[in-house]
N, C-alpha and C positions, 0 to 999 in steps of 0.2 A: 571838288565835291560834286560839280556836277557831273561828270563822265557816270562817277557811280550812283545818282542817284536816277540817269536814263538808263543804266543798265538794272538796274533793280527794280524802276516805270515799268519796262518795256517788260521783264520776266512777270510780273504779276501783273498788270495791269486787267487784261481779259479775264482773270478769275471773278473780277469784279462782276462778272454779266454770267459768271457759272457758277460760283460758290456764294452760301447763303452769306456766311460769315466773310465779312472785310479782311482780306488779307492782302493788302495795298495799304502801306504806313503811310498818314499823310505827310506830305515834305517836310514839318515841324517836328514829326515825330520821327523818321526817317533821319534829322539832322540831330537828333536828340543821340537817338541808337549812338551813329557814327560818332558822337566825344564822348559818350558813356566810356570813362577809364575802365568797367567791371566787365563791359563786353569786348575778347577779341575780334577782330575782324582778318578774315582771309581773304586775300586777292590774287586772284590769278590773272597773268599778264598774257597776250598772244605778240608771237615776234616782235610787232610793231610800238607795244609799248603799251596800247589802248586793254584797259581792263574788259576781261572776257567773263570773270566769273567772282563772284561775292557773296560771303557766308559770314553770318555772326554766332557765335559761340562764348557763352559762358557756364560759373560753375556757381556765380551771386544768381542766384534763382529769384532774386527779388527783382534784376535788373529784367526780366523777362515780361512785359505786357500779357496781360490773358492768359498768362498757366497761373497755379495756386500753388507756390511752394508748400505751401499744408498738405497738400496732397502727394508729395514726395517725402516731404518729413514723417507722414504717417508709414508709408509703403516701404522706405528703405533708409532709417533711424540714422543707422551708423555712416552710411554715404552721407547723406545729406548733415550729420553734425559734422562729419570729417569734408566736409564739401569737392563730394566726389562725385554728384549728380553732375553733366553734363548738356546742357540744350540747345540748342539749334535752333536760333529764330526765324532765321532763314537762310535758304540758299537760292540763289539765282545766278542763272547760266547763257550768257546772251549765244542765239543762234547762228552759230557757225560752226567751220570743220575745226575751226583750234579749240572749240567751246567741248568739244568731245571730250576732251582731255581737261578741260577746268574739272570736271562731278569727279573723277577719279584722282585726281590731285588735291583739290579740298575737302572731301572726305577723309586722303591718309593723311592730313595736317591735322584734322581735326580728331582722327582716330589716336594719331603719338600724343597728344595732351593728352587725352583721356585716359590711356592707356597706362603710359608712365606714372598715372595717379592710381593705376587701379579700380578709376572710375565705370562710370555706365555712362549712356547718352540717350537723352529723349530727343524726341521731336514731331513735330504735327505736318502729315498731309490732307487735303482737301482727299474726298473722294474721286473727282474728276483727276486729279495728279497721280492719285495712289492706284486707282484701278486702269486707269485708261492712258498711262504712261510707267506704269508699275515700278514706284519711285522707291519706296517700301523694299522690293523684290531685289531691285537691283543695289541696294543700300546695302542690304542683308547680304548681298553675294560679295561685294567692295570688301567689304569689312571682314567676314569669310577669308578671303584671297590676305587679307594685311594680318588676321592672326589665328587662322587656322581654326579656332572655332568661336562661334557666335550666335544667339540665339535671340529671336525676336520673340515680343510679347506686346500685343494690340492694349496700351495702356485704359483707354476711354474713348466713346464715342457718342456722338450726340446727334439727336435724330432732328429733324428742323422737320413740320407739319403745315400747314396752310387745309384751313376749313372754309370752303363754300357753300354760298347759299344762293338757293334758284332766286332768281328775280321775284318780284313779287308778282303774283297774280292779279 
């Protein structure tokens, strides 16, 4: 458990000093994820054996921290009673040239579940990830390429503010 849980460290760790929102599972909750039966997990291996890439996925939307399954229950009734929602906790990709090939291999793992089901698939990027490594863009084209048409739709977004006050005179 630990190989995946320094490749999971090391993928998010720095979001911590760019995005407002925590998106670094503490280790209890990171060990939680990993034996949750309701979530699968993907792994991708490079030659050597050592895991290069790690995705969690499920369709129990309750097993999901911070989304609101009430808010896919409302949005798309018959998926969600027929539990054909989809999400993505996370994915993380450790940096190298075999790591290239982990984002497009765990995507089509995660696209034939979904697919086979007739499902949809949510998932959340920081804006640092989605605009300045266009995670989103290239998701959309993956998935494009595995079934020929796809379309995206920006579910919610949340603005984060900070108000300052001059010093006192």
């Amino acid at each position: 458990m630990q190989e995946v849980w320094d490749l999971y460290y090391n993928a998010f760790y720095e979001l911590n000093a760019i995005a407002v929102q925590r998106h670094l599972l503490y280790r209890s909750e990171f060990d939680e994820v990993m034996l949750d039966r309701r979530v699968q997990k993907y792994l991708c291996l490079a030659d050597d054996g050592s895991v290069c890439g790690l995705s969690t996925f499920t369709n129990e939307l309750d097993a999901v921290p911070l989304i609101s399954p009430a808010y896919f229950q409302r949005r798309w009734p018959e998926h969600y009673a027929a539990q054909r929602i989809w999400y993505c906790g996370f994915l993380a990709i450790e940096k190298s040239r075999r790591a290239a090939l982990a984002f497009p291999e765990i995507i089509e793992a995660m696209y034939l579940s979904a697919s086979m089901n007739n499902g949809i698939i949510g998932v959340d990027f920081c804006r640092f990830n989605d605009e300045g490594k266009h995670i989103s863009r290239a998701l959309e084209l993956k998935l494009h390429r595995l079934s020929g048409k796809v379309s995206r739709e920006r579910l919610d977004e949340q603005a984060y503010y900070l108000y300052e006050f001059p010093a006192a005179a």
